[in-house]
N, C-alpha and C positions, 0 to 999 in steps of 0.2 A: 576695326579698320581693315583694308584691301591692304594685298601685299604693296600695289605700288606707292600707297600714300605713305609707308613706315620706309621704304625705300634699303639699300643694304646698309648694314651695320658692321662697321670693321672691327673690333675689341680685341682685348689681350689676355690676357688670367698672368699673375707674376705674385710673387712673394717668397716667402723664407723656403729653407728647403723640404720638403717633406709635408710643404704644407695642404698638398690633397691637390692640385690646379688640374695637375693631366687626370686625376680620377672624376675632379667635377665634369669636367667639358666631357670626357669619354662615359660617364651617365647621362648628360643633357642626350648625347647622342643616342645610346641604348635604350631612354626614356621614351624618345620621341618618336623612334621606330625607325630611324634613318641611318639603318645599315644591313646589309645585303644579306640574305641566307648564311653566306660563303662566310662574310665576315663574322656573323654573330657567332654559328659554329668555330672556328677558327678562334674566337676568343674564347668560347667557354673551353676548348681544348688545352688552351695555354696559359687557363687560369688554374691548372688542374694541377702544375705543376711549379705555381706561386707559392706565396704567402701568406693567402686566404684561408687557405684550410679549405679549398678546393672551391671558394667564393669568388662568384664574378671579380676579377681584378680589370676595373674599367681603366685604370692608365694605361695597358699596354693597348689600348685602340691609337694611344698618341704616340706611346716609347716606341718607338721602329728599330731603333740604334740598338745594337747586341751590348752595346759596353752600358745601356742606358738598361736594361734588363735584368742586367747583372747588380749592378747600382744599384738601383730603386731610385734613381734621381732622371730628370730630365735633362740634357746638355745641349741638343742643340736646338731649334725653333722647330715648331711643328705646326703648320696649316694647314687648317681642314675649313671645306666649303659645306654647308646646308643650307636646307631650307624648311623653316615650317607655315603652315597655313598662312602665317600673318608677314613675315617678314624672311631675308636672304642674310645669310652671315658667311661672314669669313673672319675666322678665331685664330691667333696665335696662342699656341701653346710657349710659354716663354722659362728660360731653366730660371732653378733658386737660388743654385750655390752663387758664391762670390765668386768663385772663379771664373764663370761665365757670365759675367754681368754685362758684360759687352752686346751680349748673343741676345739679351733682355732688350738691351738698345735699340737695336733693329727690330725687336717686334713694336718698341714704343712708336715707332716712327712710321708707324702706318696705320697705326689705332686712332680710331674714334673715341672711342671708352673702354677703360682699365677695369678689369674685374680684380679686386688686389685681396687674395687669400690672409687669414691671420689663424695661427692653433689655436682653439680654445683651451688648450693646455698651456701654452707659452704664451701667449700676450703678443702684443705688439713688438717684436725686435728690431734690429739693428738694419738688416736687409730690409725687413718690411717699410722701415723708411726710407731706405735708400730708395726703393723701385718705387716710391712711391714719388719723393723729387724727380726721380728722370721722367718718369708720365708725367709732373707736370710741367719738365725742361720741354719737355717735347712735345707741350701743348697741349695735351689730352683735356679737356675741359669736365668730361663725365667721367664719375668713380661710382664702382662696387664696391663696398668693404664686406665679404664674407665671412664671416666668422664660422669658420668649419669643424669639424670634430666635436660637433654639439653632441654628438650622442656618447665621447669619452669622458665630455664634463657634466654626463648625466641630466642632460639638457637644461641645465641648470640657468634659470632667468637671472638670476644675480649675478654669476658668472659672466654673461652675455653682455647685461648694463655695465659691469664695472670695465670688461674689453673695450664697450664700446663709447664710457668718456675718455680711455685714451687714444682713440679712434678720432674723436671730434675734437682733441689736442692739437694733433695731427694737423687734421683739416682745418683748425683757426690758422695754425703756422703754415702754412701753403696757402693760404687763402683759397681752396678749393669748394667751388658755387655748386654744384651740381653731383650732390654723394648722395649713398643710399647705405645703410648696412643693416644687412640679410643675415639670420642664424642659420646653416643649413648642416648637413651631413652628408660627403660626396660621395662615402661606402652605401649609405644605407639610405640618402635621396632622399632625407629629408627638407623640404624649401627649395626643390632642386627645378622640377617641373608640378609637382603638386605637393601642397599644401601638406606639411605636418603634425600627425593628430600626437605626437609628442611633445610639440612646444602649441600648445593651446595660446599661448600668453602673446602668442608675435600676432599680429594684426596684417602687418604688409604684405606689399610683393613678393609671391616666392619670384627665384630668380630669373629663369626662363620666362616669364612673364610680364617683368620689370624690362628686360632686354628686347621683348618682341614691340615693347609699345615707347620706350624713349625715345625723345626727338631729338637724339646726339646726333644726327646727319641734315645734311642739306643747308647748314648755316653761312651766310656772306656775309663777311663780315669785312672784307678788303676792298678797298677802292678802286675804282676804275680797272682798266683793261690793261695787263700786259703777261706778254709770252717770250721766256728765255730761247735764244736761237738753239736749237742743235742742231743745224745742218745747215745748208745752201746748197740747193739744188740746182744742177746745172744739166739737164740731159742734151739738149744741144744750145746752138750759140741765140737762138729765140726765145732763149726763157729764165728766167733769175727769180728763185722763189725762195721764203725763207722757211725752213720745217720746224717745231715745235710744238710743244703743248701746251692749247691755254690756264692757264694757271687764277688768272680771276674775271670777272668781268663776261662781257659781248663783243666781238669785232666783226663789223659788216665791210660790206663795199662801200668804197666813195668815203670810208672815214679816213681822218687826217691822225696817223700815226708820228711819232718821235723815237727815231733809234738813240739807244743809249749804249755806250758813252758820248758818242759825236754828236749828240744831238741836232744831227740831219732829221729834218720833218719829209714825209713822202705821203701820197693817197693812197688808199689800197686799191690796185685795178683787180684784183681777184683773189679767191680763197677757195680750195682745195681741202676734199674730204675724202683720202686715198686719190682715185682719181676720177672724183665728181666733181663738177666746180658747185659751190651754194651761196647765198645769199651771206649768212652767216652762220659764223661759230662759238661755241658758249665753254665757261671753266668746264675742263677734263678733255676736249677733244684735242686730237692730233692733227693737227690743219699742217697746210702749205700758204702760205700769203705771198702775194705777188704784190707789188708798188709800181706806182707810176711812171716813179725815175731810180736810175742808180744810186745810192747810196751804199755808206763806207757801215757794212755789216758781214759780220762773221759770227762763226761759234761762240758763243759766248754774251753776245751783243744780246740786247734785251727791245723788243719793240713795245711802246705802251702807249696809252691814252690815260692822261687824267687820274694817273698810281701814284703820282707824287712819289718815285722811287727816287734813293741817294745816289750818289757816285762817289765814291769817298777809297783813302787808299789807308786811311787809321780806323779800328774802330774799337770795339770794346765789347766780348763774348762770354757767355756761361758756357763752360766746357768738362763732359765729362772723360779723363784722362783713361784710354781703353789700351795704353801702351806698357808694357814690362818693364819698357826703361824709365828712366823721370822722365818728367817735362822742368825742364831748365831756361831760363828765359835765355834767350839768343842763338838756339838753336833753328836752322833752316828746315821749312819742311811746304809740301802743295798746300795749298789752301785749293779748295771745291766748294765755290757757291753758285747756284743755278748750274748752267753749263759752263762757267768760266772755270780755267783751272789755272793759279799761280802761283809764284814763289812767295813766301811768307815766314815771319818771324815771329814768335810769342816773347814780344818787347820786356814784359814785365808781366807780373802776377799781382792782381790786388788784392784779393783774399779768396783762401778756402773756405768752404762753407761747413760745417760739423754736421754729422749726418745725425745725432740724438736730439742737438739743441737747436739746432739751425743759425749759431753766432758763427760772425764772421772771424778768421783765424788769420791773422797774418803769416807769412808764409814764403819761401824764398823756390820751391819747388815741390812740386806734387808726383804723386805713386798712383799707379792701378787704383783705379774704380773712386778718384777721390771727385769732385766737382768743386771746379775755380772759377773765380773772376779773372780774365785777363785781358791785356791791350795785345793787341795784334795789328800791326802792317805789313802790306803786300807789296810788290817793286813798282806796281803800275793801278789807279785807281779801277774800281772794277763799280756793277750795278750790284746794289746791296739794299736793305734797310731792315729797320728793328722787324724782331720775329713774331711779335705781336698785331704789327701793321701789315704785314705780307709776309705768310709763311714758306714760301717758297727760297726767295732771295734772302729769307732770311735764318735757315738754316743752314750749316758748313761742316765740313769734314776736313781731319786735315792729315796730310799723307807723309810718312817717313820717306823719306826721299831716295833712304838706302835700301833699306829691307823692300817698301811699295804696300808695308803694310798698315791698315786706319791707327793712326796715334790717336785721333780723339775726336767726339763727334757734338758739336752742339748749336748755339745758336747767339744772331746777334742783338746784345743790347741796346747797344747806342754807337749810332755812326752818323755821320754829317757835323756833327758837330761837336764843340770843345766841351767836356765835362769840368764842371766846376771843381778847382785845387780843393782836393780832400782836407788840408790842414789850414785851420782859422785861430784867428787871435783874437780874442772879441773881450769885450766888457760889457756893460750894461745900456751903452748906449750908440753902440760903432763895432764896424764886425767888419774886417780884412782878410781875405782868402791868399794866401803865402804859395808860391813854390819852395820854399828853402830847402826842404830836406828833398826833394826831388832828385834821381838817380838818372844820369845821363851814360849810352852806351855808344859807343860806335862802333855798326858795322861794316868790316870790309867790303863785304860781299854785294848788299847795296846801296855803297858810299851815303848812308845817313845815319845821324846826330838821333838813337834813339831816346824816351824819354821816359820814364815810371816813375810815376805819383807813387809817394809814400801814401800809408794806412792811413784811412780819417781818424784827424785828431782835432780837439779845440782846446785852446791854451786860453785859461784865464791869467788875470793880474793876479802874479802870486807863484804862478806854475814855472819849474824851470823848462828852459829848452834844449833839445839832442843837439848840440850846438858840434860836435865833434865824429866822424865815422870815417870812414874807409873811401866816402864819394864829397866828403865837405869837410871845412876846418873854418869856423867863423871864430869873431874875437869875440871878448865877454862881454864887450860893450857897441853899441851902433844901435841907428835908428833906418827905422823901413820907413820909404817914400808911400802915403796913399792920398786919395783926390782928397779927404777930408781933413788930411793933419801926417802924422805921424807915429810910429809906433815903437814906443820904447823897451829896449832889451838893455837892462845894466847887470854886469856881474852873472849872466848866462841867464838869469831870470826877466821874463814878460812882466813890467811896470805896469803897463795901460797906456793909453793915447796920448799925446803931450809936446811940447816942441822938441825942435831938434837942436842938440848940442854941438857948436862947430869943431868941438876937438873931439868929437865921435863919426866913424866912418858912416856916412849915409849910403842904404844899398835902394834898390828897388824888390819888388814882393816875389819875383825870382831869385833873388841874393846877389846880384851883379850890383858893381859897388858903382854909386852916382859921382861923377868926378867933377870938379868944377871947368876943368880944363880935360877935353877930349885926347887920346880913347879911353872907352871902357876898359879896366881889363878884366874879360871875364874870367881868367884860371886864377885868380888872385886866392878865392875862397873853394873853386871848385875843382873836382877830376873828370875825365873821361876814363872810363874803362875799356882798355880794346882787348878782347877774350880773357888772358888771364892776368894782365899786366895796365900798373897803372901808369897813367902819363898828366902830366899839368900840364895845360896850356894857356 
């Protein structure tokens, strides 16, 4: 293949600490010949006074940082651009430690494919999973799994297969389509750019070679056309254009756009390439679009065709926590999706995710570097949707509002619509979805009633129920209204389905109790919590 049919390839290198990322890529580099006289001398000068025992030390082509030298570890992101015959990269070097798992983040969020290191002395650990969920939080669809330090475990084939069905562990639980795992050695270059007469038994890709020919770029997979406003261009009073970049899709002239949120429809009378006017623009250019009539568009506003994008002001995010302090649900903070920037709250947390097994943990607040499910609303609906169907709008950061610095960066699952109540009462022939244990908050700040589903649970005949806590007080007895029948609770225990007893309280499948005679009273069984204090209403 021609360089332009393999086109660039963005990638990362991440994993445990120590586990060789800056010495691989700083060989692929030395291997290929794609560094300057100046530099090569320059390294072998200040490998003289490593660790090696006067041996090329190819991480310090990436370590630049003095505290990173001193170390032997990586800390903060390092990008470097090549080129070989066949194709153009641009590689993040990403750190290992936990401490900097943040610093990991930002390299995930711009990769195409993860190159993800593992010792062949340690196995698979704790970090090497971690950074392996956030690649695939953050989309990456192609994986490396390198298995490095072949030449400390004596290049041992057995060693290699036994890494690498905990490798393919991994990858069933991630559900990850598009992996490869390579035995290499990043001191001594074996599988690196050419083939190792050490491990006779590998068959595949070495890696530079696996990287020059995947087709992890150029995929469309989003629908139709649309570009987040950043700007409104105004140079004098004859001209109103919107700046952005396209993000999916074609937009020519004479097509009939929809701004979002107002959903004002307008034609496009022109489009702007710096300052050439063109026919049209495609995903990744920096246009200006002019329209035929005025509409109500600003920063943040989204113009599109045919993206079937949401507008939603509730949604529902995986988020990895990059803050020192907790995350506490009802605390204030920015929300940053596309170009919109708002105020927003983390309502509620539905579960941690466990970074060894991948079970979901119930959980009242999260710490540094952990990854949650939460409900998040914002004061004003904004253009959004799942990060699956549109990556752009569908990734979000979200800002301390005090400090100004990123609490936490991730993406949306589900927005536009109501997620199905996590806890059910079911039997063998009839199944009821309940809010009962639901936790209701109210915020000052933007006068609304929030809401957090409790942990999915399913209650069989037979099971008691959490009939008592801190946000609810039900009696032992009472039946739930459903379209089929009714559901019996005697004695804090789920019966099963069955009529209703008139000297038993009838509620509905929120817990609001059904009165014969009007009003409701909803505080009868519930609280609201206003910050630290609780109140009945």
């Amino acid at each position: 293949m021609v360089l332009s049919e393999n086109g660039l390839l963005k990638f990362i290198t991440c994993g445990s600490v120590d586990d060789g990322k800056s010495t691989l890529i700083g060989h692929i580099l030395y291997d290929s010949k794609l560094l300057y006289t100046d530099q090569e001398r320059a390294l072998i000068l200040d490998s003289q006074v490593g660790s090696r025992g006067g041996k090329i030390d190819y991480s310090l082509l990436l370590d630049g940082l003095m505290a990173e030298r001193e170390q032997g570890i990586t800390i903060d992101v390092a990008y470097r651009y090549f080129t070989t015959e066949k194709r153009s990269f641009i590689v993040a070097d990403t750190p290992g430690h936990e401490e900097y798992t943040r610093n990991m983040a930002v390299g995930a969020s711009f990769a195409d494919l993860s190159v993800i290191l593992v010792d062949a002395k340690q196995g698979v650990l704790s970090q090497t999973r971690r950074h392996a969920r956030i690649c695939a939080l953050m989309g990456i669809r192609y994986f490396v799994f390198a298995v490095n330090k072949m030449d400390l475990a004596g290049y041992s084939r057995e060693r290699f297969e036994a890494i690498s069905q905990d490798i393919k562990k991994l990858i069933d639980e991630l559900k990850l389509a598009n992996t490869v795992i390579i035995p290499v050695s990043a001191t001594e270059g074996d599988n690196i750019t050419k083939r190792s007469e050490n491990m006779p038994w590998y068959n595949g890709d070495v890696l530079l070679s696996h990287l020059e020919t995947v087709a992890a770029t150029g995929e469309q997979t989003e629908i139709g056309f649309y570009m987040p406003v950043q700007r409104v261009c105004r140079p004098d009073h004859t001209f109103r254009g919107f700046q952005g970049q396209v993000e999916a899709g074609t937009v020519s002239a004479n097509d009939m756009l929809t701004a979002l949120p107002s959903g004002e429809i307008a034609i496009v009378k022109a489009i702007y390439i710096a300052d050439k006017q063109v026919n049209s623009a495609t995903i990744g250019q920096p246009v200006t679009i002019q329209l035929d009539r005025e509409v109500d568009v600003s920063r943040g506003c989204v113009l599109m065709r045919n993206a079937e994008l949401k507008t939603a002001k509730e949604f529902e995010a995986s988020l990895l926590w990059m803050d020192d302090e907790k995350l506490v649900p009802g605390k204030e903070y920015w929300i940053k999706i596309g170009t919109k920037l708002l105020p927003a709250i983390v309502s509620g947390i539905r579960h941690k995710v466990d970074i060894n097994t991948g079970a979901f943990l119930s959980v009242n607040s999260a710490v540094k570097n952990e990854i949650v499910r939460c409900e998040i609303v914002m004061t004003e609906p904004a253009v959004l949707d799942e990060f699956l169907l549109h990556k752009t709008l569908g990734e979000l950061i979200l800002i301390d509002r005090v400090s100004h610095s990123t609490a936490a960066c991730g993406v949306v699952e589900e927005a536009g619509k109501h997620h199905r109540d996590s806890v059910l009462l079911s039997d063998t022939s009839s199944e009821l979805a309940v809010g009962l244990f639901d936790s209701f908050y109210y915020h000052p700040d933007i006068h609304t009633v929030l809401r957090h589903s409790s942990a999915p649970a399913i209650y069989q005949p037979g099971d008691p129920l959490p009939l008592q806590s801190a946000e609810f007080s039900y009696p032992e007895d009472f039946d739930i209204s459903a379209e089929f029948g009714f559901a019996n609770i005697r004695k804090g225990v789920f019966t099963g389905f069955g009529e209703h007893k008139a000297d038993v309280p009838l509620l509905d499948k929120n817990g609001i109790q059904i009165d014969e005679k009007p009003p409701r009273d909803f505080g009868k069984y519930r609280k609201i919590a206003v910050w630290e204090k609780d109140y009945e209403i």
